[in-house]
TIDOZA-718919 format. One record per residue (C-alpha): x negated, y, z; residue number from 1. Coordinates in steps of 0.02 Angstrom, whole numbers. Example, Ala and Ser with C-alpha at 12.3 -4.5 7.8 and 13.67 -1.06 7.14 Angstrom:
BEGIN
[pt [-615, -225, 390], 1]
[pt [-684, -53, 357], 2]
//
This chain:
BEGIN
[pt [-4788, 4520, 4168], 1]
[pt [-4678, 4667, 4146], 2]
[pt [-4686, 4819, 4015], 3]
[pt [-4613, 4993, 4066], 4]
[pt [-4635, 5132, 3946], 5]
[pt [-4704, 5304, 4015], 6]
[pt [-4558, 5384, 3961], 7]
[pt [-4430, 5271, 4091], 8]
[pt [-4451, 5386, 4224], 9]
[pt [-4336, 5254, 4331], 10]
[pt [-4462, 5123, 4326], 11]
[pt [-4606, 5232, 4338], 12]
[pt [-4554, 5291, 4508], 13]
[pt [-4514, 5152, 4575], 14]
[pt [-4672, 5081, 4521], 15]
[pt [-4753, 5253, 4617], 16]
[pt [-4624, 5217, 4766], 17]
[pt [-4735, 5051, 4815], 18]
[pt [-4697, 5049, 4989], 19]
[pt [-4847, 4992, 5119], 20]
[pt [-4804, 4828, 5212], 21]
[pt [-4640, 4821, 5319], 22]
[pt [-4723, 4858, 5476], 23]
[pt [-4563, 4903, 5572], 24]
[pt [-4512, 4737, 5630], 25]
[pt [-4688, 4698, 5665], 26]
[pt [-4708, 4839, 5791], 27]
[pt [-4547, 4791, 5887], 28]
[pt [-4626, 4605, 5905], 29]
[pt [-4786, 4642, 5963], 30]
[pt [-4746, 4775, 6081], 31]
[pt [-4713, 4680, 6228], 32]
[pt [-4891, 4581, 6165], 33]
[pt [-4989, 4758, 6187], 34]
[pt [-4900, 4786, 6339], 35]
[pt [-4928, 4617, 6423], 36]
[pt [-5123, 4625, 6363], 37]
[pt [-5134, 4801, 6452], 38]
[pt [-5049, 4739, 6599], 39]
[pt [-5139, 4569, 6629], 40]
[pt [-5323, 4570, 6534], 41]
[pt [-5409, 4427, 6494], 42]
[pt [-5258, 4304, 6546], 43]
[pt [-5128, 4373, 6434], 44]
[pt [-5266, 4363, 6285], 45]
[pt [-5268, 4164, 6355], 46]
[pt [-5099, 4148, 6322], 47]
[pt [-5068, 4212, 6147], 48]
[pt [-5221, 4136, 6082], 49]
[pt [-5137, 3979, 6148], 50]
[pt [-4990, 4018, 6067], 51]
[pt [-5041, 4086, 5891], 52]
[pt [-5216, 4012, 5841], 53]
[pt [-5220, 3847, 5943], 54]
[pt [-5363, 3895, 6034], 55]
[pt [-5408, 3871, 6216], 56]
[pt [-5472, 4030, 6278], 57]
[pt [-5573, 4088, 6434], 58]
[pt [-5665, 4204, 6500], 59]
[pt [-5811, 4082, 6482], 60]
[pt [-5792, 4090, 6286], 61]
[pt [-5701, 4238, 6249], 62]
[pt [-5884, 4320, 6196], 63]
[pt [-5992, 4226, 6079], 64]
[pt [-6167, 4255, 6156], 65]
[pt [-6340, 4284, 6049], 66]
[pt [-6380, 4108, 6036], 67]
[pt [-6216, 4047, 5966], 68]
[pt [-6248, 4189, 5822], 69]
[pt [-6448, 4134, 5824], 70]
[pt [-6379, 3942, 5787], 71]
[pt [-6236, 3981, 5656], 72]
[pt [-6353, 4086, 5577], 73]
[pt [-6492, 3949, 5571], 74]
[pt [-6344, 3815, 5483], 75]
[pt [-6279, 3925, 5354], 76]
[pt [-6358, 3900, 5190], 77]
[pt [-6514, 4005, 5154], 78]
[pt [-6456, 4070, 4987], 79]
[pt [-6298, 4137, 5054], 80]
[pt [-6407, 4218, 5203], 81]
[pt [-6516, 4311, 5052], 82]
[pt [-6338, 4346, 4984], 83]
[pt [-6291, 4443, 5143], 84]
[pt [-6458, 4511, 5179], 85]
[pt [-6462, 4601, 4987], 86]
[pt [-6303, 4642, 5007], 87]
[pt [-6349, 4713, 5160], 88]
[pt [-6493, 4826, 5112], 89]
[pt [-6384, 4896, 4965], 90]
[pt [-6241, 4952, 5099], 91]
[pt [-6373, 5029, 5184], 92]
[pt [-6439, 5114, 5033], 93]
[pt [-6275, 5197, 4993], 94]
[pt [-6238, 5259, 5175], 95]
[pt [-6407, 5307, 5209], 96]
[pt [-6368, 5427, 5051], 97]
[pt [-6196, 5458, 5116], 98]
[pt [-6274, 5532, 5270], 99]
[pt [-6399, 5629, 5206], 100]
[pt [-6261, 5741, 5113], 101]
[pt [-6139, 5761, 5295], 102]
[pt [-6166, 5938, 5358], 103]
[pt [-6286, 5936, 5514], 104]
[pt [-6286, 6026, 5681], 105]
[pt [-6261, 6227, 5622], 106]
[pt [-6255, 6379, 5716], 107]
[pt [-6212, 6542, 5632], 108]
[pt [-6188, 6731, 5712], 109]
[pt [-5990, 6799, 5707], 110]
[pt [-6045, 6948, 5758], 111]
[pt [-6155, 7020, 5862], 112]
[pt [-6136, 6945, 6030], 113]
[pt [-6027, 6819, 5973], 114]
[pt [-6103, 6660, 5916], 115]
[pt [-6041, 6483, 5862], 116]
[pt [-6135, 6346, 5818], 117]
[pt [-6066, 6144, 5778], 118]
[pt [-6173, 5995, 5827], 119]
[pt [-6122, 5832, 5744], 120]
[pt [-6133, 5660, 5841], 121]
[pt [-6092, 5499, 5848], 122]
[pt [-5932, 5400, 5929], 123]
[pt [-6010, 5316, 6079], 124]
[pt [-5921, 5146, 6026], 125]
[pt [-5809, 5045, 5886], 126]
[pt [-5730, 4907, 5862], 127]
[pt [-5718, 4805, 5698], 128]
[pt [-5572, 4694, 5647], 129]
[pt [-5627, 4543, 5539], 130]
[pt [-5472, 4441, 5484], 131]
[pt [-5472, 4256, 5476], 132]
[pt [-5334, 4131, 5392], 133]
[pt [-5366, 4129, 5215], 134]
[pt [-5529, 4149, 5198], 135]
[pt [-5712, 4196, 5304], 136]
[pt [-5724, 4382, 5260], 137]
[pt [-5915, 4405, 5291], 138]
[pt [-5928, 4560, 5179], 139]
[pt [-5806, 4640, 5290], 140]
[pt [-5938, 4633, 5436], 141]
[pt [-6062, 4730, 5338], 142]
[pt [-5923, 4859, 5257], 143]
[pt [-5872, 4889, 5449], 144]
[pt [-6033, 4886, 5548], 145]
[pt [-6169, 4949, 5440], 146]
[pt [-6100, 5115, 5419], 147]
[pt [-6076, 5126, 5612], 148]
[pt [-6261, 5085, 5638], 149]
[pt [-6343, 5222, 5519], 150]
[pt [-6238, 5337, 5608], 151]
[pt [-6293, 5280, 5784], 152]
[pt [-6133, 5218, 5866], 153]
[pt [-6233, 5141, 6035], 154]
[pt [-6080, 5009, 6055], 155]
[pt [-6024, 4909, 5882], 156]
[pt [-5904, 4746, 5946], 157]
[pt [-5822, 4635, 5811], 158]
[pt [-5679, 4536, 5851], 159]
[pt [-5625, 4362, 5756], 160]
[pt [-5505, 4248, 5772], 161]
[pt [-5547, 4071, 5834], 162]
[pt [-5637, 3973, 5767], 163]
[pt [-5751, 4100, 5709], 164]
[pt [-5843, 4017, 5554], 165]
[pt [-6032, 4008, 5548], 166]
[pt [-6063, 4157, 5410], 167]
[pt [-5975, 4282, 5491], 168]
[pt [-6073, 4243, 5644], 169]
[pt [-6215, 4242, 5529], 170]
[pt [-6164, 4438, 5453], 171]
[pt [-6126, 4491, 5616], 172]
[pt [-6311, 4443, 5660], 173]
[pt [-6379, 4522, 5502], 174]
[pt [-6290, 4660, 5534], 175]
[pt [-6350, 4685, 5718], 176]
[pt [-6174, 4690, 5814], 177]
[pt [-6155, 4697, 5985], 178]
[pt [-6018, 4614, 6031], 179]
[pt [-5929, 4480, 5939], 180]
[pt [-5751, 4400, 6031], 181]
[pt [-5681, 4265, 5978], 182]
[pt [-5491, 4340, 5983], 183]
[pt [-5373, 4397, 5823], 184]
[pt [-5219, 4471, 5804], 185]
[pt [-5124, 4617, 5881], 186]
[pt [-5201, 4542, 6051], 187]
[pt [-5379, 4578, 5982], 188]
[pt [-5326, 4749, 5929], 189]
[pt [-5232, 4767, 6110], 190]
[pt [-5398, 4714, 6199], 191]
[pt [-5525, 4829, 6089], 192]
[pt [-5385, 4965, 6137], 193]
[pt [-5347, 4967, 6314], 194]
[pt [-5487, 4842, 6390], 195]
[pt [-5482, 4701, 6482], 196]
[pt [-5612, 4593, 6623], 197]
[pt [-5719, 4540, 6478], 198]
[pt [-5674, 4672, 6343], 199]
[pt [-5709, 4868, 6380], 200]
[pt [-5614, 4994, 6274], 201]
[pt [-5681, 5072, 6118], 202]
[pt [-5673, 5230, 6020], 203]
[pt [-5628, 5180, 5866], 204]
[pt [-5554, 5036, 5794], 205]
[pt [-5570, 4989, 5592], 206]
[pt [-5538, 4855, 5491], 207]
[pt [-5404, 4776, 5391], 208]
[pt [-5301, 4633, 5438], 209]
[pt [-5111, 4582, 5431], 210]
[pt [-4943, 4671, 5451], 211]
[pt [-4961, 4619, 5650], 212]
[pt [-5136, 4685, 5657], 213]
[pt [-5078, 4849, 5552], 214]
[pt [-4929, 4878, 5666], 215]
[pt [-5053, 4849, 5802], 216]
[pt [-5162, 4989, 5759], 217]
[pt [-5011, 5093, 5739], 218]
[pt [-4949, 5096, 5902], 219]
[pt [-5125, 5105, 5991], 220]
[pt [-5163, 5257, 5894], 221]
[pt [-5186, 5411, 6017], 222]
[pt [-5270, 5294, 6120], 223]
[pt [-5394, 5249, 6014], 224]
[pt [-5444, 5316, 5825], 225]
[pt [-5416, 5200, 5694], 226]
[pt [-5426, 5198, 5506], 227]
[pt [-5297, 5202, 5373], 228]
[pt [-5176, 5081, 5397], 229]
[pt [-5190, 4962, 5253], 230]
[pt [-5037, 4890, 5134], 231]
[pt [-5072, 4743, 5016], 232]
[pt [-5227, 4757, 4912], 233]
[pt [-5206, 4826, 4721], 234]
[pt [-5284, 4847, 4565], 235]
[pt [-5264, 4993, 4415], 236]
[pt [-5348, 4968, 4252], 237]
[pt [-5353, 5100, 4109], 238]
[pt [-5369, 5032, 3959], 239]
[pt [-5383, 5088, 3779], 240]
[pt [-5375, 4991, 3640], 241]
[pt [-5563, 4960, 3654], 242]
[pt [-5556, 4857, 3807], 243]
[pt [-5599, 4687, 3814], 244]
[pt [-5431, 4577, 3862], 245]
[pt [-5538, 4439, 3917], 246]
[pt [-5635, 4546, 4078], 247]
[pt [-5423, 4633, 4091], 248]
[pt [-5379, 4467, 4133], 249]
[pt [-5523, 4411, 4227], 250]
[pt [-5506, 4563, 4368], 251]
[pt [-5319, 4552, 4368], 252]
[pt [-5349, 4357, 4443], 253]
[pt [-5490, 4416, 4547], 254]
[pt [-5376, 4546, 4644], 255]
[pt [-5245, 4398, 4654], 256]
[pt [-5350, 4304, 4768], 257]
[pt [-5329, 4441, 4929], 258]
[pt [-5151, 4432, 4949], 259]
[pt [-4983, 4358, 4863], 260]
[pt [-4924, 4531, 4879], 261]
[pt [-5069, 4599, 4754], 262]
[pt [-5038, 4757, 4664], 263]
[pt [-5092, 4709, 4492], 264]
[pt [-5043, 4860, 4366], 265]
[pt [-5112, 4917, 4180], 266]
[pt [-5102, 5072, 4100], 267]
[pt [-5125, 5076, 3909], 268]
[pt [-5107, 5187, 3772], 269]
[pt [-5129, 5034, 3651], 270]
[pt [-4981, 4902, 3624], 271]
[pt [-5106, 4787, 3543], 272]
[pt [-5177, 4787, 3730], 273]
[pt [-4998, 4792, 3820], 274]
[pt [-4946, 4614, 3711], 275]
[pt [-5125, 4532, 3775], 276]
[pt [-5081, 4549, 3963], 277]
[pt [-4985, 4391, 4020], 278]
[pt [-5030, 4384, 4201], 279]
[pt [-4936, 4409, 4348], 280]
[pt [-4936, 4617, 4318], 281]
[pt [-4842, 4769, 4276], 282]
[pt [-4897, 4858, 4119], 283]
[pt [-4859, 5039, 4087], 284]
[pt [-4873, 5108, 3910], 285]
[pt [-4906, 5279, 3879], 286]
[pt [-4924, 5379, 3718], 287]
[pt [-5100, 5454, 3749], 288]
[pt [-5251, 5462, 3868], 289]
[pt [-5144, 5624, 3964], 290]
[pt [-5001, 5519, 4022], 291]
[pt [-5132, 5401, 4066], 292]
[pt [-5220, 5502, 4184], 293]
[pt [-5077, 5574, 4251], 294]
[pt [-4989, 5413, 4303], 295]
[pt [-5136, 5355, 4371], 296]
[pt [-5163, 5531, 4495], 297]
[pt [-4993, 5473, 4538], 298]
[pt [-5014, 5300, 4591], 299]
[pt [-5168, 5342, 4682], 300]
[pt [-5232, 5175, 4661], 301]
[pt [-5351, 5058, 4785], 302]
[pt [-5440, 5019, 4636], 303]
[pt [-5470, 5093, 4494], 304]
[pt [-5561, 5007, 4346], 305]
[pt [-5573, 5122, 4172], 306]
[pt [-5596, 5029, 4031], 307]
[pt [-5608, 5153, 3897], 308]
[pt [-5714, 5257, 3789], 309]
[pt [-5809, 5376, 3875], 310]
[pt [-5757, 5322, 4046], 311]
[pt [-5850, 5437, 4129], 312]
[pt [-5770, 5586, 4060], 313]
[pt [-5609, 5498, 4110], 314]
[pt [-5652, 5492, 4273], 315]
[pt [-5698, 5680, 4298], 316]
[pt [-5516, 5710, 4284], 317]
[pt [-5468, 5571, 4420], 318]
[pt [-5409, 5655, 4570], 319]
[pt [-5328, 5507, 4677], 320]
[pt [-5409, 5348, 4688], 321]
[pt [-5516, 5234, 4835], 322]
[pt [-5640, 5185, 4717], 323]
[pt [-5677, 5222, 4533], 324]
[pt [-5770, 5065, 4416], 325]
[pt [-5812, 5128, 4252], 326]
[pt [-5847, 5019, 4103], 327]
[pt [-5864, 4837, 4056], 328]
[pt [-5968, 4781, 4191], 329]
[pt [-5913, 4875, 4340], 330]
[pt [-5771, 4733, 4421], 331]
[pt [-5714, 4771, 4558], 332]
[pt [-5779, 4629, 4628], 333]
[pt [-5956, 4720, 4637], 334]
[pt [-5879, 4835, 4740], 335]
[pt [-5812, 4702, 4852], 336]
[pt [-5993, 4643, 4906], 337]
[pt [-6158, 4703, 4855], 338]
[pt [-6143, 4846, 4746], 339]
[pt [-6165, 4952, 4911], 340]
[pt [-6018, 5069, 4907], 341]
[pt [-5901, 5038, 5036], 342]
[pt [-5746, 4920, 5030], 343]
[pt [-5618, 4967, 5154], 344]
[pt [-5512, 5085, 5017], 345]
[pt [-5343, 5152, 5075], 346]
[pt [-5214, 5079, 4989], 347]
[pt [-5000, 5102, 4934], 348]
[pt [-5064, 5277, 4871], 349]
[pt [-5150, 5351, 5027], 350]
[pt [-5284, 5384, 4913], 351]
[pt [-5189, 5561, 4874], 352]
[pt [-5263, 5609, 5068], 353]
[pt [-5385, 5490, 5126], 354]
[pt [-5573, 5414, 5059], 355]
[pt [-5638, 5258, 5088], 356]
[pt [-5749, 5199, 5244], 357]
[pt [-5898, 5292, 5263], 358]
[pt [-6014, 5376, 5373], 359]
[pt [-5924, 5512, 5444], 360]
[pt [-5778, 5383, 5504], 361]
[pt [-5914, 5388, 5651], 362]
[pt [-5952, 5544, 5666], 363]
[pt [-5877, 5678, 5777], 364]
[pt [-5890, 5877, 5776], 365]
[pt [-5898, 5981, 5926], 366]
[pt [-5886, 6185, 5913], 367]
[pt [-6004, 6293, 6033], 368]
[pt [-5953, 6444, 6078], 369]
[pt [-6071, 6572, 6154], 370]
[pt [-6012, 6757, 6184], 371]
[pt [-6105, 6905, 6288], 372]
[pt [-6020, 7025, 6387], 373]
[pt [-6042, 7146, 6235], 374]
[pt [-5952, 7021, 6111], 375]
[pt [-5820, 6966, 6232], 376]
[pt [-5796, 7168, 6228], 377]
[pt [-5760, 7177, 6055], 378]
[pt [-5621, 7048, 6028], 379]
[pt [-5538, 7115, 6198], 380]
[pt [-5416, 7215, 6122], 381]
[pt [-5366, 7097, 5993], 382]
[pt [-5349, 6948, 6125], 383]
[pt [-5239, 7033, 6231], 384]
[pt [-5120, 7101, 6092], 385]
[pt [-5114, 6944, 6025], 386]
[pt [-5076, 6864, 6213], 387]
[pt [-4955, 6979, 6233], 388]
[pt [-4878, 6935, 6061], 389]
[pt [-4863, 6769, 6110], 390]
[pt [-4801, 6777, 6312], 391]
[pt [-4974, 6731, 6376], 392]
[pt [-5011, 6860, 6513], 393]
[pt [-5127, 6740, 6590], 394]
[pt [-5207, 6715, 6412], 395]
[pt [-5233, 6926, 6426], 396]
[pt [-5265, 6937, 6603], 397]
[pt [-5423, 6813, 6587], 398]
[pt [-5521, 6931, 6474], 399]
[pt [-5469, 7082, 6584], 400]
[pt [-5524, 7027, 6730], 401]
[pt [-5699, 7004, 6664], 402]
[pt [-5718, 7186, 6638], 403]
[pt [-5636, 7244, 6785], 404]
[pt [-5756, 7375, 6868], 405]
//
């Protein structure tokens, strides 16, 4: 644990300079991967999950059909399964809500003659990264999928790497995907990107995943949509001095379990507080609540617990932040599976221009425009001075001709 006062501006800023993973000399060794994957489908996707999970892979296996899912769903243990399914229905119950507030199909007058309207739809497909190595990452199934579904994305596919354990299988049942391939790693992303025999293309792809995976995403972008690119996970607690060490403590070593690289940092006001901390963290002290809040619009934090007096209040002045826990018994680790709101969180302070997952992630806008003769007539003069502004005759010449006797 390390203590750096507010007032070092130094080691404040280079605590604010966290840098996202090193994904430079990942994309230079996976770009031949992509390449190969794009070149030679399903066979190059043999090869490198030969190579990097173990796994012999065919187009025989590559999908895992409805009855594997049926029969993994079937073993896993029926209080888990109630787990997922209540987990499930609160995801649901958040989005649904989320939904409900995104601006629907709209059509207003400009002028007369000259209408536009917006219709709001779905993507038409998306593909969901679920990591595997450390750990199964079931919640990250429903996180990914559900909001898809409310939305009504027609094509949801998950991919996994082998061997794809029982309760994701199980999740990805619950939570009515499509698709589920038994492929991880930049090759997975490759394949949901470009396509291959047994894989077609998608929209979108989401999820979080290594610095190969990230990289991945990077360089498919354009190609596909994808979501924030994600840097280690982290944690920001405010904390006066009537927090409770103890539950401090506790959510620091919960956010420890992600990732080695964990972002574990505590802002205080109270050195009482500051001398209880002895994990693995980075304490700031500040003289007052203000310095507080302003470091933490700064860091633009994953995660941001307040443990404070009137946290609420607190948070009205929090401009930068994933997702906001107030009080005692709001851990983060509520937010991580059932609470309902959503936990893919941008992260190494994208928070200052991104949100979490949600709804619209899905959701595309297309303009309509609909002019009569008579409204075409009233921008004409501006369009063409504007054309001619600019060097585009044609641009000028298009609207002319339409009035041409």
């Amino acid at each position: 644990m390390s203590v750096i006062n507010y007032g070092d501006k130094v080691g404040v800023q280079k605590l604010l300079n966290r840098s996202s993973l090193d994904r430079e000399k990942a994309v230079e060794a996976i770009k031949s991967i992509l390449q190969d994957i794009r070149d030679n489908g399903d066979s190059a996707l043999s090869r490198y999950t030969k190579k990097f999970d173990e796994f012999d892979l065919n187009p025989d296996n590559l999908r895992i059909s409805s009855e594997e899912m049926d029969s993994a769903y079937f073993r896993v243990d029926r209080e888990l399964i109630s787990a997922l399914e209540y987990a499930k229905e609160n995801i649901e119950k958040f989005h649904m809500e989320q939904l409900r507030h995104i601006r629907k199909n709209w059509k207003t007058e400009i002028e007369k003659g000259i209408s536009i309207s917006e219709k709001v739809i779905p993507m038409d497909s998306v593909g969901c990264y679920v990591p595997g190595g450390r750990a199964p990452y079931p919640s990250t199934v429903l996180m990914t999928v559900i909001p898809a579904r409310i939305v009504g994305v027609e094509r949801v596919v998950v991919c996994s790497p082998p061997e794809v354990p029982d309760v994701i299988l199980a999740a990805c049942r619950i939570a009515e995907v499509d698709e589920v391939y038994r492929v991880g790693g930049a090759q997975a992303i490759a394949a949901m990107a470009y396509g291959t025999e047994t894989i077609k293309p998608v929209s979108k792809i989401i999820g979080p995943g290594n610095v190969y995976v990230m990289a991945a995403k990077m360089l498919v972008y354009g190609r596909v949509g994808i979501d924030t690119p994600a840097g280690p996970s982290e944690i920001l607690i405010m904390a006066d001095k009537s927090a409770n060490p103890e539950f401090i403590h506790a959510d620091i070593l919960a956010q420890e379990e992600h990732d080695p690289d964990v972002q574990a940092v505590v802002v205080t006001d109270s050195r009482e507080i500051a001398d209880e901390i002895k994990e693995n963290s980075t304490v700031v002290l500040v003289e007052n609540m203000d310095e507080c809040i302003e470091f933490v619009n700064d860091y633009a934090p994953e995660h941001l617990e307040i443990m404070c007096r009137n946290p609420e209040g607190v948070s009205l002045r929090i401009k930068n932040a994933g997702a906001i826990f107030l009080g005692d018994y709001s851990p983060v680790a509520a937010g991580d599976y059932c609470s309902g709101g959503n936990h893919v969180l941008p992260t190494t302070g994208a928070a200052k221009f991104s949100s979490h997952l949600g709804v619209d992630d899905f959701l595309k806008r297309v303009s309509i425009q609909n002019l009569s003769r008579e409204g075409l007539g009233r921008l004409k003069d501006s369009i063409e001075k504007l054309s001619d502004a600019e060097g585009f005759k044609a641009h000028r010449d298009s609207v002319r001709v339409r009035f041409r006797a």
